[in-house]
TIKOL-733084 format. One record per atom (N, C-alpha, C): y, x, z; atom name; residue in three letters; chain. Coordinates in nm, 3 decimals. Example, Ala and Ser with C-alpha at 12.3 -4.5 7.8 and 13.67 -1.06 7.14 Angstrom:
% residues 2
-0.569  1.319  0.780  N  ala  A
-0.450  1.230  0.780  CA  ala  A
-0.330  1.320  0.780  C  ala  A
-0.225  1.285  0.708  N  ser  A
-0.106  1.367  0.714  CA  ser  A
0.003  1.290  0.787  C  ser  A
% end
This chain:
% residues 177
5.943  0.723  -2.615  N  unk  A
5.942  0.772  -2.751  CA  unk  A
5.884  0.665  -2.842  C  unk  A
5.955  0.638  -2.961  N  unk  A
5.896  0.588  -3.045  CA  unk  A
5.790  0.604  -3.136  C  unk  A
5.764  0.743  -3.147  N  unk  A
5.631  0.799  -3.244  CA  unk  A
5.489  0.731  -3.228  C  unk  A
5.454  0.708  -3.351  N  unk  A
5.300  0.640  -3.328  CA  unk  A
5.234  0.731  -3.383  C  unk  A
5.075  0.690  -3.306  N  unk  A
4.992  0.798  -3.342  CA  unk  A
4.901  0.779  -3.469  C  unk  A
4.846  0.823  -3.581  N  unk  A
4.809  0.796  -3.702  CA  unk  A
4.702  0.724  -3.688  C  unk  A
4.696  0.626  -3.710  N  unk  A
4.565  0.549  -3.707  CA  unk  A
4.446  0.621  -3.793  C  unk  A
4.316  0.577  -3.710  N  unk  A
4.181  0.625  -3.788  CA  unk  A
4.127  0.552  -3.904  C  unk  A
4.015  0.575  -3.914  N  unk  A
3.942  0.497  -4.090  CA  unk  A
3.949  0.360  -3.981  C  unk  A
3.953  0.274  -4.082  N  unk  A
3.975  0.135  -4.042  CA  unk  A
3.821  0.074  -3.991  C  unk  A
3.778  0.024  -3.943  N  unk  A
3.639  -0.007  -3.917  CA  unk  A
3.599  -0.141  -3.986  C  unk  A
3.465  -0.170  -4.027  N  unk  A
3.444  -0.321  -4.085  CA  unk  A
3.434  -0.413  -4.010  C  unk  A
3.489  -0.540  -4.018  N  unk  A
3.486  -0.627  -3.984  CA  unk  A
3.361  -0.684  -4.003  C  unk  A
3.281  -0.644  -4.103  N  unk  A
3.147  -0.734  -4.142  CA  unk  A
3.021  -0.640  -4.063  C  unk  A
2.989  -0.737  -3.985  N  unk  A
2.846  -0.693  -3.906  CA  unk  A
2.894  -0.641  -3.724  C  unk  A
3.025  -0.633  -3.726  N  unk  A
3.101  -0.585  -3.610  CA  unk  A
3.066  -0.657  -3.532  C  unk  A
3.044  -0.583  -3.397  N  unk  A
2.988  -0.706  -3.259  CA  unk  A
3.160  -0.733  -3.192  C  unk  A
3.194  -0.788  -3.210  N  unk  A
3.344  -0.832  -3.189  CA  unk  A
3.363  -0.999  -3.152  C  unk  A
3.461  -1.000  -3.081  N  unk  A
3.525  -1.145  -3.000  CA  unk  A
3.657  -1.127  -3.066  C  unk  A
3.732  -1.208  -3.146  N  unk  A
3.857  -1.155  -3.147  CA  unk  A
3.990  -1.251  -3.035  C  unk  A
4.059  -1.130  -2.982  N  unk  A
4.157  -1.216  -2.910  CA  unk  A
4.251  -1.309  -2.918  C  unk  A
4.287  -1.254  -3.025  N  unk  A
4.409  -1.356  -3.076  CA  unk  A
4.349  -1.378  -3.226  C  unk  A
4.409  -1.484  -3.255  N  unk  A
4.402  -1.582  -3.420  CA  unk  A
4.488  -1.589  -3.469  C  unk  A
4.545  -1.547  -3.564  N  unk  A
4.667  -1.634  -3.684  CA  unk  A
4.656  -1.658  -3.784  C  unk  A
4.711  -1.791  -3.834  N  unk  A
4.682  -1.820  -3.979  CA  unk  A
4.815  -1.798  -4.023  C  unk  A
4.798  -1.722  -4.139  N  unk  A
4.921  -1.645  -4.175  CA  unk  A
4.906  -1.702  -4.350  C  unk  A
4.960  -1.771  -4.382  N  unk  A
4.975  -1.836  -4.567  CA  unk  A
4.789  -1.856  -4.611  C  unk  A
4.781  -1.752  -4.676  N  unk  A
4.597  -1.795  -4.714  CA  unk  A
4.560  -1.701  -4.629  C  unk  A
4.583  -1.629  -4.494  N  unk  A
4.542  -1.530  -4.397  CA  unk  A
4.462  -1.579  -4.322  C  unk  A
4.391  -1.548  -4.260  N  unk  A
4.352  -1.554  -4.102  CA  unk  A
4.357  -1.417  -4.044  C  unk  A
4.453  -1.405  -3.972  N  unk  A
4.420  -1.235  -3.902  CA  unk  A
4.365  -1.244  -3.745  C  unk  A
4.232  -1.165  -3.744  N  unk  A
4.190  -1.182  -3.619  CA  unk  A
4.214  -1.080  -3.582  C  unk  A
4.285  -1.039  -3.501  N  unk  A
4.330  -0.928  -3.344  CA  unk  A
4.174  -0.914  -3.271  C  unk  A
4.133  -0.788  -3.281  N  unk  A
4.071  -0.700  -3.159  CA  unk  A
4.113  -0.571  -3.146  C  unk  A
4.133  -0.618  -3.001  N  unk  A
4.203  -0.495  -2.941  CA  unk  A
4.092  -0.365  -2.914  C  unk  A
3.955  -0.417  -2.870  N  unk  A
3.826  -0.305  -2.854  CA  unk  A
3.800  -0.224  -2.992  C  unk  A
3.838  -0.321  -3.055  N  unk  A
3.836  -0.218  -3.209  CA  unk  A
3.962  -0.132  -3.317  C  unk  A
4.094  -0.171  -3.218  N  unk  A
4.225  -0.105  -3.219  CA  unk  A
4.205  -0.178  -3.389  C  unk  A
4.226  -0.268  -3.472  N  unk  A
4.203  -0.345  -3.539  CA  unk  A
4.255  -0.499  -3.569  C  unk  A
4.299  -0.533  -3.689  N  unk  A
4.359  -0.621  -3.736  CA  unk  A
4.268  -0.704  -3.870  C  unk  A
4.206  -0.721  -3.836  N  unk  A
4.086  -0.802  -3.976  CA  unk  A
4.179  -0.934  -4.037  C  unk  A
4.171  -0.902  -4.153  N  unk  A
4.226  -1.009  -4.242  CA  unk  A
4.147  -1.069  -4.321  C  unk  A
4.095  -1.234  -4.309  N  unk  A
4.009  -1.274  -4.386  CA  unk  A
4.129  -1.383  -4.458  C  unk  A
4.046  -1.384  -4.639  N  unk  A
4.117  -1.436  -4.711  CA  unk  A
4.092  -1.586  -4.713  C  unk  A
4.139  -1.734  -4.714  N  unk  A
4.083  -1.820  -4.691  CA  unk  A
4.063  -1.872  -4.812  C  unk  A
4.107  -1.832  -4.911  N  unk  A
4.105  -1.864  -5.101  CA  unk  A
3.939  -1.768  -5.143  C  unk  A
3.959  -1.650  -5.154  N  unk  A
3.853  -1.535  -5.166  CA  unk  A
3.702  -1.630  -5.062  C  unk  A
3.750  -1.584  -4.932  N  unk  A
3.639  -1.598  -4.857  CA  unk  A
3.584  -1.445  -4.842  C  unk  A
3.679  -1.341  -4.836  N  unk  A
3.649  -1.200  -4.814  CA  unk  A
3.750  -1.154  -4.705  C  unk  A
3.695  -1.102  -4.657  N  unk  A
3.759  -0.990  -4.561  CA  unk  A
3.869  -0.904  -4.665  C  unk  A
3.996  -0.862  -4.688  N  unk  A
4.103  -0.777  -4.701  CA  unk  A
4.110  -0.652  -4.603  C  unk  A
4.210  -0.588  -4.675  N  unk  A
4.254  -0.475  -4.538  CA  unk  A
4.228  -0.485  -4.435  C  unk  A
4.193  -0.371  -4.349  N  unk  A
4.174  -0.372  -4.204  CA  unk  A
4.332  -0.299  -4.195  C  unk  A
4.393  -0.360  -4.072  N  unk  A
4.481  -0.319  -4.006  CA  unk  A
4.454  -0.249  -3.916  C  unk  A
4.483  -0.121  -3.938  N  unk  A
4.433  -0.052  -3.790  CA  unk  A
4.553  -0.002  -3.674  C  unk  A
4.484  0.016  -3.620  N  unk  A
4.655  -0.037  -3.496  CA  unk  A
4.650  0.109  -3.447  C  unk  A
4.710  0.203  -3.360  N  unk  A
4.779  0.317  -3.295  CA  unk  A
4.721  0.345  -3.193  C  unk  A
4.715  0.205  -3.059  N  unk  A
4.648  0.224  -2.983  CA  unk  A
4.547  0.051  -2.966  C  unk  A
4.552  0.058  -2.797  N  unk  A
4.508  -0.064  -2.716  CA  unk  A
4.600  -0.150  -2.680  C  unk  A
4.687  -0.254  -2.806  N  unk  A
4.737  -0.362  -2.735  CA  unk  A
4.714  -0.395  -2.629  C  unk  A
4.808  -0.470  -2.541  N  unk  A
4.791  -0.576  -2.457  CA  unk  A
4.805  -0.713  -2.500  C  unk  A
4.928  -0.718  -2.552  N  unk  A
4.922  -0.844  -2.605  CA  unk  A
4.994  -0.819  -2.754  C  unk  A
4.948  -0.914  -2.884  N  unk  A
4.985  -0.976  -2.988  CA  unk  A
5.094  -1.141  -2.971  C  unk  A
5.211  -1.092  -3.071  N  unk  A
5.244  -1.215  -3.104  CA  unk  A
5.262  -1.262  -3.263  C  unk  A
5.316  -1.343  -3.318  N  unk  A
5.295  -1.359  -3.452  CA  unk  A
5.424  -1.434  -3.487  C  unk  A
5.506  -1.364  -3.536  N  unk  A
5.636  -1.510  -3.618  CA  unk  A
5.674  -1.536  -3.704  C  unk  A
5.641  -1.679  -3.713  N  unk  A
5.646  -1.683  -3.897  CA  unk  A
5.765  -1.653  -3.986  C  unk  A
5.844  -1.675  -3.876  N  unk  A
6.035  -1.685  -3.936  CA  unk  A
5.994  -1.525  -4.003  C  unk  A
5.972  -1.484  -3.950  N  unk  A
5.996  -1.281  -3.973  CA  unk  A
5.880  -1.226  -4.077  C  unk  A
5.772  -1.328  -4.027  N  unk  A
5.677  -1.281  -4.093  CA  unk  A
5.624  -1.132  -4.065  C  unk  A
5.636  -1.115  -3.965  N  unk  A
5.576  -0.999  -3.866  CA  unk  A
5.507  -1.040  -3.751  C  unk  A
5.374  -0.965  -3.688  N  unk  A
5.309  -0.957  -3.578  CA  unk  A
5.386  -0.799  -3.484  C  unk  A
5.393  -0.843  -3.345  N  unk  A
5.446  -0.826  -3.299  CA  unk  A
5.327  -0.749  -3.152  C  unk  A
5.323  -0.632  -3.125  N  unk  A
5.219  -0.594  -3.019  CA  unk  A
5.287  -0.509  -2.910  C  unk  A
5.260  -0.536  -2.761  N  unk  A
5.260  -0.462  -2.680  CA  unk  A
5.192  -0.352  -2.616  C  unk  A
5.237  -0.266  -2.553  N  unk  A
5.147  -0.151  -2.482  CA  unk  A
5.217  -0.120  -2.397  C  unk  A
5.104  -0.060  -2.262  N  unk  A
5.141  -0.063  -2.171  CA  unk  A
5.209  0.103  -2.107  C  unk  A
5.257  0.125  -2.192  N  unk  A
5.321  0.234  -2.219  CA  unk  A
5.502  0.172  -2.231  C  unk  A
5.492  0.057  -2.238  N  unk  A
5.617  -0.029  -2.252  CA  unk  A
5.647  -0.044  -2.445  C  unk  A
5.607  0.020  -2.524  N  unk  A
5.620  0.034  -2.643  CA  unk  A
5.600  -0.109  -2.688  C  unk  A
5.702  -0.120  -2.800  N  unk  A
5.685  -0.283  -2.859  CA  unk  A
5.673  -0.258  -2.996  C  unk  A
5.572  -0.272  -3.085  N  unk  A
5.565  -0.222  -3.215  CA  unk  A
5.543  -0.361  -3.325  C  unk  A
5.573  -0.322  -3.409  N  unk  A
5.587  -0.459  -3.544  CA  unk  A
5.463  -0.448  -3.649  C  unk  A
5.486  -0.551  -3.719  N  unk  A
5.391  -0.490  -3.873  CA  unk  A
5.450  -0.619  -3.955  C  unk  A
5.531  -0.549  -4.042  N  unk  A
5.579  -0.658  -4.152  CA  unk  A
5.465  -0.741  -4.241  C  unk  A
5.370  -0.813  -4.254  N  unk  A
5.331  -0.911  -4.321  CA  unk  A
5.309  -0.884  -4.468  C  unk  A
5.441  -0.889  -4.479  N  unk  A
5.527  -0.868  -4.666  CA  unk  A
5.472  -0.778  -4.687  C  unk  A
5.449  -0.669  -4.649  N  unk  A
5.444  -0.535  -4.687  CA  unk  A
5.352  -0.522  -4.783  C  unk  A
5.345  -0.427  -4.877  N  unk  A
5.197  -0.415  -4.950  CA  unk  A
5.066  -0.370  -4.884  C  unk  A
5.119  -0.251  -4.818  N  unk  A
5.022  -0.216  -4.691  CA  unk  A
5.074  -0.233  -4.541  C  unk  A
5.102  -0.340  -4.496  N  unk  A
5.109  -0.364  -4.347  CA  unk  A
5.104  -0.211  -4.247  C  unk  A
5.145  -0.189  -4.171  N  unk  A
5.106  -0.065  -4.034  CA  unk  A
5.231  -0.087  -3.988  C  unk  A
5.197  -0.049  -3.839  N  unk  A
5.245  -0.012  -3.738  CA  unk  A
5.375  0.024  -3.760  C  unk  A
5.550  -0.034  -3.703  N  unk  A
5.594  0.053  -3.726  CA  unk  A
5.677  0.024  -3.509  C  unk  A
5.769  0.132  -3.515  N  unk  A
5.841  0.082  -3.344  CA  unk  A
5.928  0.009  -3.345  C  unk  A
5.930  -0.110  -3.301  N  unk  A
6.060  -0.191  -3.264  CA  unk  A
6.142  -0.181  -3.136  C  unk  A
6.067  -0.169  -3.008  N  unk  A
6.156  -0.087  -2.914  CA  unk  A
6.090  -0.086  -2.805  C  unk  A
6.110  0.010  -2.704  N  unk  A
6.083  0.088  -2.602  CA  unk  A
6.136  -0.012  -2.480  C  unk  A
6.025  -0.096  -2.390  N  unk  A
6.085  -0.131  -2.253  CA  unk  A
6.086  -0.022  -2.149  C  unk  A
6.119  -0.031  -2.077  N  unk  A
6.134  0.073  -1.962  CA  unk  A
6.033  0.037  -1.859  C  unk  A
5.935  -0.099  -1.853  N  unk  A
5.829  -0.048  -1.828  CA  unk  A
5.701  -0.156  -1.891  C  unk  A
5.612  -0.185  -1.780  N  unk  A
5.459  -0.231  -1.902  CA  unk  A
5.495  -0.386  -1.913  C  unk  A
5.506  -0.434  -2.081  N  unk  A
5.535  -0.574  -2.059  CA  unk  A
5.412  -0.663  -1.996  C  unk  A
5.484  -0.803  -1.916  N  unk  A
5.368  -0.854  -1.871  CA  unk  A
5.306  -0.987  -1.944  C  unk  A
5.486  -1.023  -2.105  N  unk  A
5.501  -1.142  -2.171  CA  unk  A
5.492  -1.066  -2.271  C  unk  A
5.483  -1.166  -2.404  N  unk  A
5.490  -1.098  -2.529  CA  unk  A
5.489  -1.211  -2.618  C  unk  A
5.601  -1.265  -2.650  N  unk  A
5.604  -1.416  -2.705  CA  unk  A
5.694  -1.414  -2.854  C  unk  A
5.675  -1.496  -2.935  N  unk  A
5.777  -1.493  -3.069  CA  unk  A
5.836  -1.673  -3.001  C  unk  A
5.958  -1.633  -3.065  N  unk  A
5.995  -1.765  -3.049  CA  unk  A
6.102  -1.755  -3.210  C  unk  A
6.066  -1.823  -3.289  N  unk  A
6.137  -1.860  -3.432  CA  unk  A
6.160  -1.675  -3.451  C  unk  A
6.243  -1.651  -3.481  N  unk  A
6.318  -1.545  -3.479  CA  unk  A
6.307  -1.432  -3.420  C  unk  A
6.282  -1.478  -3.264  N  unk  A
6.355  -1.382  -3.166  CA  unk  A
6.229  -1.351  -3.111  C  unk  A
6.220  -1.217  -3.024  N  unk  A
6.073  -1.191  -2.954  CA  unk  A
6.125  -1.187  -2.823  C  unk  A
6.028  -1.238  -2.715  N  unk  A
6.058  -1.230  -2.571  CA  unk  A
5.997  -1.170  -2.487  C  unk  A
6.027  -1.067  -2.413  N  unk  A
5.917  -0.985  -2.347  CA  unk  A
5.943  -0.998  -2.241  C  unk  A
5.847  -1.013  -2.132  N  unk  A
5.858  -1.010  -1.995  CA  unk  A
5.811  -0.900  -1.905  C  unk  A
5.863  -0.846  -1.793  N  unk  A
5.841  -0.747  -1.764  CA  unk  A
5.937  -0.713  -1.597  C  unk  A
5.844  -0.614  -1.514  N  unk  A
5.906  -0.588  -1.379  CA  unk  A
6.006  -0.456  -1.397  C  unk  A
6.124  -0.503  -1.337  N  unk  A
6.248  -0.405  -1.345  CA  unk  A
6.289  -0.408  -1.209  C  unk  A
6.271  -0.293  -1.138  N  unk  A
6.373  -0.293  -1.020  CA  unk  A
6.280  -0.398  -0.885  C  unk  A
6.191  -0.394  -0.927  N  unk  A
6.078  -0.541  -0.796  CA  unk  A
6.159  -0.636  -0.870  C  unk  A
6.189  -0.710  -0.957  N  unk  A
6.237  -0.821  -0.994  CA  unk  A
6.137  -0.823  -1.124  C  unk  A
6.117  -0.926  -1.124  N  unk  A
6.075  -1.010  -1.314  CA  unk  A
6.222  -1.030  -1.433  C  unk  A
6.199  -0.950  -1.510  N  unk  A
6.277  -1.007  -1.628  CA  unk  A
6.251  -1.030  -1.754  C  unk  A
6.296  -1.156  -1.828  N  unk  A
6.243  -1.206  -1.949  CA  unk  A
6.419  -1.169  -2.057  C  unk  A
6.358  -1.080  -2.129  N  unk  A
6.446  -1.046  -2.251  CA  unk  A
6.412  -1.036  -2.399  C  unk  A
6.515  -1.143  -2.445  N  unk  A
6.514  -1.212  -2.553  CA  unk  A
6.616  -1.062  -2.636  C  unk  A
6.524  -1.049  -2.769  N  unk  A
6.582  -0.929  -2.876  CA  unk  A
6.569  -1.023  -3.003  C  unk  A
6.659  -0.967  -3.103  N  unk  A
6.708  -1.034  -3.214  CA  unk  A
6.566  -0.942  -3.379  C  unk  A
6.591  -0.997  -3.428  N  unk  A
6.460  -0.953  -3.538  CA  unk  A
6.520  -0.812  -3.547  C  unk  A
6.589  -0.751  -3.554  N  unk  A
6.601  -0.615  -3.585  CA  unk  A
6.613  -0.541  -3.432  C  unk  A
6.571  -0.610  -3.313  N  unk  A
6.548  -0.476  -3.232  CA  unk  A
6.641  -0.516  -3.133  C  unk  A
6.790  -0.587  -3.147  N  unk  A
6.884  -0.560  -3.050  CA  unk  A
6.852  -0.664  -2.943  C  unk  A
6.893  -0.584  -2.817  N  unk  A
6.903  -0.693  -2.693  CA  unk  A
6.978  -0.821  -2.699  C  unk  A
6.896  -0.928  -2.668  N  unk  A
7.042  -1.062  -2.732  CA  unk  A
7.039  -1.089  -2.532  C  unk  A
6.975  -1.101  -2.478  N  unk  A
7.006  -1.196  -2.351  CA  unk  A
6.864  -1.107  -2.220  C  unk  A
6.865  -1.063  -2.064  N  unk  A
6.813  -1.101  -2.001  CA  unk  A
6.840  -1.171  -1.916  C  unk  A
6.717  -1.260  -1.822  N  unk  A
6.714  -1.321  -1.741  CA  unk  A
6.636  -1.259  -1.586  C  unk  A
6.738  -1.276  -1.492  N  unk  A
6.678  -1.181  -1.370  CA  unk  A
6.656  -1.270  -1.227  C  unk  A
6.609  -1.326  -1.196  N  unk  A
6.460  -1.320  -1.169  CA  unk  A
6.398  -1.391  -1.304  C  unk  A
6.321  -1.403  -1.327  N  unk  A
6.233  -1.519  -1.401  CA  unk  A
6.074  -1.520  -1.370  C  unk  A
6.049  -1.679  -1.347  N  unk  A
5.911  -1.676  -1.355  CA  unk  A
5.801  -1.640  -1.485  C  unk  A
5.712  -1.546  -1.520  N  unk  A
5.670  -1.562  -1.589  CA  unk  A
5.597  -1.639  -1.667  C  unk  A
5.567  -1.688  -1.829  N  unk  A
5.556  -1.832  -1.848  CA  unk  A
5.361  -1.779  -1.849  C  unk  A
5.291  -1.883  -1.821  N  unk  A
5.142  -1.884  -1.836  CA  unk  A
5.148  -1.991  -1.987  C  unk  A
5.088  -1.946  -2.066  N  unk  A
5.016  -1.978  -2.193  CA  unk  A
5.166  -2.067  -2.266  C  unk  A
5.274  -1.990  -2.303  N  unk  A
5.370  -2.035  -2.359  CA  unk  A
5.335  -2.123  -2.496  C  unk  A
5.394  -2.213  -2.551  N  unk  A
5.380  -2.283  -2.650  CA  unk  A
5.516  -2.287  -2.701  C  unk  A
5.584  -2.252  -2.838  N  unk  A
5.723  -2.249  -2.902  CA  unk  A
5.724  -2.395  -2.922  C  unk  A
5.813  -2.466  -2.936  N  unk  A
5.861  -2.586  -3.034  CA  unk  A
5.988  -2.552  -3.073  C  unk  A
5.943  -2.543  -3.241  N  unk  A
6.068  -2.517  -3.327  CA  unk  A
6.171  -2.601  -3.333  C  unk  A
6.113  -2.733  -3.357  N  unk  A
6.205  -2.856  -3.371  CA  unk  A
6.322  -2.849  -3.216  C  unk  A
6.299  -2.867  -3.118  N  unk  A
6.359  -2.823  -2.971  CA  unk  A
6.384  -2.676  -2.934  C  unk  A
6.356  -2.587  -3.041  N  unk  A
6.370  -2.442  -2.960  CA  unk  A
6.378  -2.427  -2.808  C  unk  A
6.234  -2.464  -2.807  N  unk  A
6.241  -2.473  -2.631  CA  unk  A
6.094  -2.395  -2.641  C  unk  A
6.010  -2.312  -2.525  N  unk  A
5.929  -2.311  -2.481  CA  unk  A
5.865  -2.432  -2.358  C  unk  A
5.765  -2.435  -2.382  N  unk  A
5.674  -2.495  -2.257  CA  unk  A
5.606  -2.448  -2.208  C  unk  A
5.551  -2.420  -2.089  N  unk  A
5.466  -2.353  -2.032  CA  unk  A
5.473  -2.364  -1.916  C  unk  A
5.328  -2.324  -1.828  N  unk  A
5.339  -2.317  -1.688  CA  unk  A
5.392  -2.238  -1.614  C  unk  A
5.448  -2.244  -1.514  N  unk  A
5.497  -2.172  -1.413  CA  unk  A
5.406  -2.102  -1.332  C  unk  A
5.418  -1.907  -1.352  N  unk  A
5.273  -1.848  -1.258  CA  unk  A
5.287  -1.847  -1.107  C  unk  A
5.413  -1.893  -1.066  N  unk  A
5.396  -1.911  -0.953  CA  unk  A
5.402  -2.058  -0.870  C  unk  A
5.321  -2.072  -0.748  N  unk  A
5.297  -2.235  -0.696  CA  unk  A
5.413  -2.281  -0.663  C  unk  A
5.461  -2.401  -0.698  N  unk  A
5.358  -2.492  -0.779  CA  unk  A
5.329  -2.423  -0.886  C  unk  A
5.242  -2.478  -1.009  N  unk  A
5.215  -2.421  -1.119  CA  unk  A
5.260  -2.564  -1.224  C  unk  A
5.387  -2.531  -1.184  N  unk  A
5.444  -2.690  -1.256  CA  unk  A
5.451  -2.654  -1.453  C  unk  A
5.470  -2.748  -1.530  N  unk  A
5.496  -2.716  -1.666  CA  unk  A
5.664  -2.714  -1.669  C  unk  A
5.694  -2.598  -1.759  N  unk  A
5.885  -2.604  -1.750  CA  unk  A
5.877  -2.598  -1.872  C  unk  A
6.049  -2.584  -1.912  N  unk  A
6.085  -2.580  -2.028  CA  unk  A
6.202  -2.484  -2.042  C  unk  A
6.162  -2.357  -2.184  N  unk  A
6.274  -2.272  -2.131  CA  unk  A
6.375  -2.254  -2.303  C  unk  A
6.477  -2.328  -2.309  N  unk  A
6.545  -2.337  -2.440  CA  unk  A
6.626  -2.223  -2.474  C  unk  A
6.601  -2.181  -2.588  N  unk  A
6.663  -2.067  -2.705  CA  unk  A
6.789  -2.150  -2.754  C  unk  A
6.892  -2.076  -2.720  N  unk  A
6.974  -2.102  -2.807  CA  unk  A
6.966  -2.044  -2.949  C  unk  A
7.072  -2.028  -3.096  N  unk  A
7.077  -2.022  -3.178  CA  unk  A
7.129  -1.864  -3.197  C  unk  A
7.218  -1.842  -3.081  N  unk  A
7.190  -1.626  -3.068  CA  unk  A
7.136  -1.557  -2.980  C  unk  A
6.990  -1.682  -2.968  N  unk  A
6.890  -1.599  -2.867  CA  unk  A
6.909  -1.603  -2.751  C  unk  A
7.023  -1.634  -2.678  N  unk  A
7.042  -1.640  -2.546  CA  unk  A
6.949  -1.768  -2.466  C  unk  A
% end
């Protein structure tokens, strides 16, 4: 199901005993991701103030961020893949789509988002187009450890989680495949 659940009062970022997981610098943004605080803190880098709290639905697993779209991008292990447009005046939560089961990737690449995930005892990495649709999977695939995009090459880099733990390279074509 796609339904999200209404997020609570947003909590402060100022004085919060918090680590945040993920970082993005988003135009004059910095949005720091904590997931212990179901939370999206936006500090202004012009101001030097904290903005909106984003408050999130549930407990991400993982955040991604793409600039092409200008949306952050979160997983749960519920398989749910949910968005938050950027642009928006007020940013929240909305569903982008339902895996069939808990992702184990969660990557932006330009455009396209890539999720990785076990289907059937197999690994598969599937590439979806900004509005949701399936563009390409790949069956087996290794999952990537600490992916890095390069736009210029539309390629990923990253390690391989299984031994060796060599560095590969995994290229996007131009309809996502």
């Amino acid at each position: 199901s796609l339904d999200l659940a209404i997020p609570g009062t947003p909590p402060s970022p100022i004085g919060a005993a918090y680590t945040p997981e993920e970082v993005f610098v988003v135009h004059d943004e910095v949005l720091l991701f904590s997931r212990t605080l179901k939370s999206i803190f936006r500090w202004n880098r012009q101001t030097r103030e904290f903005g909106t709290t984003i408050v999130l639905s549930g407990f991400p697993e993982h955040v991604t961020y793409s600039s092409v779209n200008q949306k952050l991008y979160l997983s749960y292990t519920s398989g749910a893949i949910h968005q938050i447009d950027l642009t928006a005046a007020n940013p929240v939560e909305t569903p982008f789509v339902t895996l069939p089961s808990k992702p184990i990737v969660l990557v932006s690449a330009g455009e396209f988002v890539l999720t990785g995930e076990f289907q059937d005892n197999s690994k598969v990495l599937t590439t979806f187009s900004s509005a949701g649709g399936i563009l390409s999977s790949a069956y087996p695939f290794d999952f990537p450890i600490q992916p890095v995009w390069n736009q210029q090459q539309s390629a990923f880099y990253f390690l391989r989680a299984s031994s060796p733990t060599d560095l590969m390279k995994l290229e996007i074509n131009a309809d996502g495949t």
